[in-house]
N, C-alpha and C positions, 0 to 999 in steps of 0.2 A: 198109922191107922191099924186097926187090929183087920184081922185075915177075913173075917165074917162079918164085920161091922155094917149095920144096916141102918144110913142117913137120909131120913123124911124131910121134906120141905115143911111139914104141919105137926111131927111130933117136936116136944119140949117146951121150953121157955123163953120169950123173944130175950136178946139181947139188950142191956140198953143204951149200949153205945155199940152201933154195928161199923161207925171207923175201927174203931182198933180192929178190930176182925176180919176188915178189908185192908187196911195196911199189912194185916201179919199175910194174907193171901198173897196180896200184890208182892213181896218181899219173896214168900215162897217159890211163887211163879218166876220169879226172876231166877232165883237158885236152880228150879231146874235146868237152867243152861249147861250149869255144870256136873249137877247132879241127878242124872235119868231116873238110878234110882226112888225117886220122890215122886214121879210122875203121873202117877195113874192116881197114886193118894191125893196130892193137891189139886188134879183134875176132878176131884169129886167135891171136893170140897172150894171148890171155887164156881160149882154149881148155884150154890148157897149166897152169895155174896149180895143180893138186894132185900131177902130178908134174914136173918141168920139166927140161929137159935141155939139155946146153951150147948146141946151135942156137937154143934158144928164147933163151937169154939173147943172143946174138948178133942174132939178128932184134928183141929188143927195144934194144939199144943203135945197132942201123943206125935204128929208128923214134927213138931222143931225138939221133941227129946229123943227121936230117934236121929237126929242130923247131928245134934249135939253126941250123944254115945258112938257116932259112927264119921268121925271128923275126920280119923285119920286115914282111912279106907280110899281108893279108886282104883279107877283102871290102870291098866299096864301093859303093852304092848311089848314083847319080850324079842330082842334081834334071834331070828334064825327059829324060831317057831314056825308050823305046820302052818300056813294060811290057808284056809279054807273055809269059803266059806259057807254058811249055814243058818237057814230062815225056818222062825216055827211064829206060828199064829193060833187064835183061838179067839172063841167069842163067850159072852158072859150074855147067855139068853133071856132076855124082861130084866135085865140085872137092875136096872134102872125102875124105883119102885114104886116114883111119881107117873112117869109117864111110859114106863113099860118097855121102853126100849134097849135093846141088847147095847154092849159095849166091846170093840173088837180091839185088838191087838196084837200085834206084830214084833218083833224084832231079830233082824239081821246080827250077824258076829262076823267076823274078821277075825280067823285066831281065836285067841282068849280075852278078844274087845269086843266091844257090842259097838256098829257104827251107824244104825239105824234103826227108829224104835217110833212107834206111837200106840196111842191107846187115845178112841176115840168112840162117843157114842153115835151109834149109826140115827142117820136123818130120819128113815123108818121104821116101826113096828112088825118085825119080825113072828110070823103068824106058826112058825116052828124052829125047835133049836136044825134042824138040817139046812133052814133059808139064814138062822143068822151063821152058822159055821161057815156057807158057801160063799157068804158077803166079806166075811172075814178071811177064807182063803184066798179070795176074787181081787181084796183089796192088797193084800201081802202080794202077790202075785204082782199086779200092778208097781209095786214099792220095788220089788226083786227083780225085774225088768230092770229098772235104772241105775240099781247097784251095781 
């Protein structure tokens, strides 16, 4: 997905076959098991998946040419590296541009590995960016605890 992309429920043109567009989701979402980096993209775009419309098929086929161009890439855990570890979080205020709610984010590293990560839209409507930042370092916090 591009860096700026901005995906409505009501702009575009329906689909006319919204299987294939839930198969390529559902296949997505499975690959994030292995691949974090995809996660936040295919979280958005799995939003979409009971009615979905030409943009969304478009922001899914930009997310399988970037899997394809970046096949050969992951992580690495290197012996005798500095482990330490290190949490940053943030939140993405109204980012959400149906129903207006922020989207927060986290992710823990080990080293020069990432071993803990989400991105997820908060349950509420955050009435300033300082209430979704707080939820979003409230929730990292929480995660960073169990680490």
């Amino acid at each position: 997905m591009e860096v700026n992309a901005k995906l409505s429920a009501y702009e575009g043109k329906d689909l006319e076959d919204a299987t294939m567009y839930q198969q390529l989701v559902g296949s997505l979402i499975y690959l994030t098991l292995t691949r974090p980096d995809i996660s936040f993209a295919v979280g958005v775009v799995s939003r979409y998946m009971q009615s979905p419309k030409k943009p969304h098929l478009e922001a899914v086929r930009r997310i399988l040419r970037y899997v394809k161009g970046t096949i050969n890439l992951g992580l690495l855990y290197k012996r005798g590296e500095e482990c330490k570890l290190v949490g940053y979080c943030d939140a993405n205020y109204a980012g959400d541009h149906d129903t207006r709610r922020s989207t927060t984010g986290y992710i823990f590293s080990l080293g020069s590995g990432a071993i803990s990560w989400c991105s997820k839209r908060q349950p509420t409507v955050s009435l300033s960016t300082t209430k979704a930042e707080y939820r979003a370092a409230a929730m990292a916090g929480q995660e960073g605890g169990d680490v």
